[in-house]
C-alpha positions in Angstrom: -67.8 8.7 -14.3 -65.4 5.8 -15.1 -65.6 3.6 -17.9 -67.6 0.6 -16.9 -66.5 -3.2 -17.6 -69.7 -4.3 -18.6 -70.1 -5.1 -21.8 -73.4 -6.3 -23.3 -71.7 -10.5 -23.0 -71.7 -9.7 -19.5 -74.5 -7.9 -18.5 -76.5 -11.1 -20.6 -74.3 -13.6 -19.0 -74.4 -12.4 -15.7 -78.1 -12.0 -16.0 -79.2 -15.7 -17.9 -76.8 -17.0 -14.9 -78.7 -15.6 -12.0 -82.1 -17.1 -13.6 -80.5 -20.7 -14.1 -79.2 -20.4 -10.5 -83.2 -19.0 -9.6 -85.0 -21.9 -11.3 -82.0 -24.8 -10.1 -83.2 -24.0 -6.5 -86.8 -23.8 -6.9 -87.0 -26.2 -9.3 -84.7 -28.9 -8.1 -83.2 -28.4 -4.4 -86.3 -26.7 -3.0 -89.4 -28.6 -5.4 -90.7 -29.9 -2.2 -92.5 -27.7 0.3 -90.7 -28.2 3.4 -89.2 -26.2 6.5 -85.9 -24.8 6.4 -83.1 -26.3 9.0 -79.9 -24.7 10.1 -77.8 -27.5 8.7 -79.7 -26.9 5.1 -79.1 -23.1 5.7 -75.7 -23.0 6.5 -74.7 -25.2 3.5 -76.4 -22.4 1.5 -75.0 -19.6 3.2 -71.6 -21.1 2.5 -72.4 -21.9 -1.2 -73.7 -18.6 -2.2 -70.9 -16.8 -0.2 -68.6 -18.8 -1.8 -70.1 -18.1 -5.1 -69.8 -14.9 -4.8 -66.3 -14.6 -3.5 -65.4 -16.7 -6.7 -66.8 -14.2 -9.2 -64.9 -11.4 -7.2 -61.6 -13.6 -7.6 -62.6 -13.6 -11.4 -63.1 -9.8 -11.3 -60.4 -9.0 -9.3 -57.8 -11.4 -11.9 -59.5 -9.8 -15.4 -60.3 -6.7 -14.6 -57.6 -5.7 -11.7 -57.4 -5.4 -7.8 -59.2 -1.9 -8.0 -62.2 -3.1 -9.5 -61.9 -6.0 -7.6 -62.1 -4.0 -4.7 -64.7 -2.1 -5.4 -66.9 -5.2 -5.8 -65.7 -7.0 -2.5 -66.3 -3.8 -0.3 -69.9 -3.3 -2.5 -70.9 -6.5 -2.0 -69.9 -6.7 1.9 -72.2 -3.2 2.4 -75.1 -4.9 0.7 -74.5 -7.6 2.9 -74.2 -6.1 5.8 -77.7 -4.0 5.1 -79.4 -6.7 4.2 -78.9 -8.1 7.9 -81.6 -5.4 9.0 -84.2 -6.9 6.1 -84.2 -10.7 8.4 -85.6 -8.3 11.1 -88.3 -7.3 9.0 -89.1 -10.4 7.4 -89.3 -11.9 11.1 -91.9 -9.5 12.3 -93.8 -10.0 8.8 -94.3 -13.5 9.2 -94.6 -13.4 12.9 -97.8 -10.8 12.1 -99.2 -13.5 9.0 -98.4 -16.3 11.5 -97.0 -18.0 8.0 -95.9 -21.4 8.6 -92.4 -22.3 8.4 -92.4 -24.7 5.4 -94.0 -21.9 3.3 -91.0 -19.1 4.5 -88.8 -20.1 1.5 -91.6 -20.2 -1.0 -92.4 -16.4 0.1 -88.6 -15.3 0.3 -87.9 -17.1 -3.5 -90.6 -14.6 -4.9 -89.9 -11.9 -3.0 -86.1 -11.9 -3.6 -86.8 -12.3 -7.7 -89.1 -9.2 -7.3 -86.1 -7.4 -5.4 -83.7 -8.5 -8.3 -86.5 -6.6 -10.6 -86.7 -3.6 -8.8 -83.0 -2.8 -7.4 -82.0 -3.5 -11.9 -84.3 -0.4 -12.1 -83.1 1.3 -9.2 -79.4 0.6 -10.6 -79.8 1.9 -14.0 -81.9 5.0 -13.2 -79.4 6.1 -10.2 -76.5 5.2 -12.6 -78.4 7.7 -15.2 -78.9 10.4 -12.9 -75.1 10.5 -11.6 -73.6 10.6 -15.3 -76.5 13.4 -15.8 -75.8 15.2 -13.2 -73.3 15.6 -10.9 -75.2 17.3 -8.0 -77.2 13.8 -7.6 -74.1 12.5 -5.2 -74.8 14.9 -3.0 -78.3 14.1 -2.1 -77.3 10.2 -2.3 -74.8 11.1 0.6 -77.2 13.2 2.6 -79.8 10.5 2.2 -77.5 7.9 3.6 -76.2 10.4 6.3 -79.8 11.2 7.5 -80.4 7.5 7.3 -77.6 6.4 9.2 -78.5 9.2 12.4 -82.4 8.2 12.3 -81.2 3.9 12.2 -78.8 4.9 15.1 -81.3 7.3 17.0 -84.7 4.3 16.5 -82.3 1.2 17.6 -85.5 -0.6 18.5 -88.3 0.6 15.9 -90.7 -1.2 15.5 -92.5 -2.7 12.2 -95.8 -2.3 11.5 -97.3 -4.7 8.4 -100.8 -3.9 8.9 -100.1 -0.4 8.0 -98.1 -1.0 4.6 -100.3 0.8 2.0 -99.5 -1.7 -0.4 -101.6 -3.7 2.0 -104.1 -1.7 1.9 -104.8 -1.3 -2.0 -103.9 -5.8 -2.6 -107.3 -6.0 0.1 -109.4 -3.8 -2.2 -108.2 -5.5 -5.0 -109.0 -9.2 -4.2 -111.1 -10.9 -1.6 -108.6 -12.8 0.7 -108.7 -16.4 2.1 -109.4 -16.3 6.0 -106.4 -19.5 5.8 -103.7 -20.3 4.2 -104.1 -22.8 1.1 -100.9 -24.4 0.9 -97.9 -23.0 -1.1 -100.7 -20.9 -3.3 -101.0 -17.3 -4.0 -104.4 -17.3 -4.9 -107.4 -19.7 -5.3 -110.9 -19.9 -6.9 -113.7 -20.6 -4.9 -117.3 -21.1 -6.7 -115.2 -19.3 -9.8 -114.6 -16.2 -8.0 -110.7 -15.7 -7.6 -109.5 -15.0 -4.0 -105.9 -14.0 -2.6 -104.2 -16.3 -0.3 -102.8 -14.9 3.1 -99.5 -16.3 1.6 -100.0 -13.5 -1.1 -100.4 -10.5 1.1 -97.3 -11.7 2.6 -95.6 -11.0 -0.2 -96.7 -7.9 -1.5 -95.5 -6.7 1.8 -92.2 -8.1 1.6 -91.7 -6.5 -2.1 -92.9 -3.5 -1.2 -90.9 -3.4 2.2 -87.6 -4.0 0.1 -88.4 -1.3 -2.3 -87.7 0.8 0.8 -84.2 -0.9 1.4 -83.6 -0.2 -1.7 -83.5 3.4 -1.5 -80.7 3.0 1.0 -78.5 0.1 -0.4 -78.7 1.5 -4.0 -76.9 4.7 -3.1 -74.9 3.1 -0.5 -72.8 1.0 -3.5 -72.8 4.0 -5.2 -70.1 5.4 -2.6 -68.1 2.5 -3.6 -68.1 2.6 -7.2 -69.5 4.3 -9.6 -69.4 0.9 -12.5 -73.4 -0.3 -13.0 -72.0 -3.3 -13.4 -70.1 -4.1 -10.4 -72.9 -2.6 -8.3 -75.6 -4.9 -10.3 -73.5 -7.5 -9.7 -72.7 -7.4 -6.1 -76.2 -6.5 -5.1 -77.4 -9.6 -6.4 -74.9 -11.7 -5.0 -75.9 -10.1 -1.8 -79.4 -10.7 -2.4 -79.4 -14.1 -3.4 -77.9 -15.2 0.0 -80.5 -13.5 1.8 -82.7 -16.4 2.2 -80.0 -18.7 3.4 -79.0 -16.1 5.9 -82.6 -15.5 6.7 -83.5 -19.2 8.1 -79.4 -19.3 9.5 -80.1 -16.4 11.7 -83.2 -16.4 12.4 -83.3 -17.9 16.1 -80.0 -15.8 16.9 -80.9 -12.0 15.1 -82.0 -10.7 18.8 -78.4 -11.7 20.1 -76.5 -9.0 17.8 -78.3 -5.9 19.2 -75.4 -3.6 18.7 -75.6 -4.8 14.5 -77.6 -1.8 14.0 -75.2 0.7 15.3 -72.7 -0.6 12.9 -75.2 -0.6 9.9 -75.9 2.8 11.3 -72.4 4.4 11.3 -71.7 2.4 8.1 -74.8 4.4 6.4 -72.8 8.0 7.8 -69.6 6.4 6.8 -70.4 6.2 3.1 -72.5 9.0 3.0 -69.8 11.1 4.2 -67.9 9.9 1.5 -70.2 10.5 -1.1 -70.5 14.1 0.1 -66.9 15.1 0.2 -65.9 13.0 -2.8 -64.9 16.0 -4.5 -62.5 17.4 -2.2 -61.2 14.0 -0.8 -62.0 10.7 -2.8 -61.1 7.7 0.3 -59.2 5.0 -1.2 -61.9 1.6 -1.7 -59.0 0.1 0.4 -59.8 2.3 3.6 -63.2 2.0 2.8 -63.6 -1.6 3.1 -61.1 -1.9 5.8 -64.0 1.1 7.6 -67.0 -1.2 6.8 -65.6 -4.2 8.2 -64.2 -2.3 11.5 -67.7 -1.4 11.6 -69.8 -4.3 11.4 -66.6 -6.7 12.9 -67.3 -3.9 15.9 -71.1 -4.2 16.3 -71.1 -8.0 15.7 -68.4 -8.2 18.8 -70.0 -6.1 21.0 -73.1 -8.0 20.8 -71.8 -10.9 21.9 -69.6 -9.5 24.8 -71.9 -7.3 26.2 -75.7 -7.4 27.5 -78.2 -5.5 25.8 -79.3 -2.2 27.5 -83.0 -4.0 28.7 -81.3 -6.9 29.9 -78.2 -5.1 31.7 -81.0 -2.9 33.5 -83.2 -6.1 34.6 -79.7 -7.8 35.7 -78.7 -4.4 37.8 -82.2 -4.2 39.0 -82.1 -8.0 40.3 -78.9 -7.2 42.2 -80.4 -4.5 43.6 -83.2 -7.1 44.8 -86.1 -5.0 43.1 -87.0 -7.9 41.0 -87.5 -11.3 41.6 
């Protein structure tokens, strides 16, 4: 295991930055309950993309292109597989029926919880490869089997009501029939009660606790540094919300997107597992991963999906209307 270039300044800065960023947008830019647009979506994509690319420029010029590297293709994985959590969080708030100027509200908490649990996901995977060397191996045969089962289900489907976490949050509290505003919970004749809004997101953290167990080791194909995976996971996460209300109205156009997260899943995998008779330059890697996703995005756009190229046969064919 490499030396890492996280120092104690860095993992402190890089941390007190992240909650100053957290608290400017909830605090300032997003204080008022409101619905997302596109236009405000974009502008946020772009800002935290561009964020992000800056702090890789930064890495890239004081620690050298191969750590730089490593961070740019870590970060563009974590992208990439965070593409398949909009899905999710559509169906979730399709299923709560949560209205739209209460989305970002949900997606702030639930991404600060994700930052929480993918620190502790980071440091114990981080552990358990300088520990023990045999770890990589069932990291890359996780990600493998992943990657086969993503590409095998292309149109699984997501069942909330059937999240245990669910489950155990409706023995715990009585729950609100309706939604009471932005709130989480509410007391009614002193008697405290659980707001829709707050099932919502217990099954959005709980939901990304199972990403996690993919993306985690996915980065850890890349590099081996806690820091640089810490650091471009969160970068990755942060944009999520942005990219959640950007792409919403357009995710069912990129149908192929899950074959490239699929192969990307065997891609690193297979790296991980033959890592010790062939390490694959992060150069190739990256250039792999973008190929990849590049391919899938493409494809969407150029060609029908299957359901729709079988109604548009069939209506040649005159057996639909």
């Amino acid at each position: 295991m490499s030396e890492s270039i996280g120092t104690p300044v860095l993992w402190g800065g890089f941390t007190l930055f992240v909650i100053a960023m957290l608290a400017l947008d909830l605090g300032v830019f997003h204080r008022r309950v409101h619905a997302v647009g596109s236009r405000e979506a974009l502008g946020w994509s772009v800002f935290w993309i561009s964020l992000a690319l800056l702090f890789n420029a930064g890495v890239w010029r004081w620690f050298g292109p191969a750590r730089g590297m490593e961070f740019l293709t870590g970060y563009l994985i974590e992208k990439a597989l965070s593409v398949d959590n909009i899905f999710v969080f559509l169906v979730i708030f399709s299923y709560f029926s949560v209205p739209a100027e209460y989305q970002h509200r949900v997606l702030f908490w639930g991404i600060l919880g994700a930052i929480v649990s993918r620190v502790i996901f980071i440091l114990a995977g981080a552990a358990l490869l300088h520990t023990f060397h045999w770890v990589i191996y069932a990291f890359g045969g996780l990600l493998v089997y992943t990657g086969f089962k993503l590409l095998r289900a292309l149109d699984y489907d997501v069942h909330p009501e059937r999240n245990p976490a669910l489950a155990l949050m409706r023995r715990i509290l009585p729950v609100t029939p309706d939604y009471q505003g932005p709130r989480f919970s509410v007391r009614i004749d002193g008697r405290l009660f659980a707001t829709p809004l707050l099932l919502v997101l217990v099954v959005i953290e709980a939901t990304d606790i199972v990403f996690a167990i993919d993306s985690i080791p996915a980065i850890f194909a890349v590099t081996d540094d806690p820091f640089i995976v810490y650091t471009s996971n969160i970068f990755a996460i942060l944009g999520l919300r942005a990219l959640f209300f950007l792409l919403a109205d357009v995710m069912q156009r990129f149908h192929y997107l899950k074959v490239g997260l699929g192969l990307v899943l065997v891609f690193v995998g297979g790296k991980m597992v033959a890592s010790d008779l062939y390490k694959i330059p992060t150069g190739i890697s990256l250039g792999v991963v973008a190929l990849l996703l590049a391919g899938s995005i493409v494809a969407s756009l150029l060609l029908p999906a299957p359901a729709a190229a079988d109604k548009t046969a069939a209506r040649r064919r005159g057996n639909t209307p």
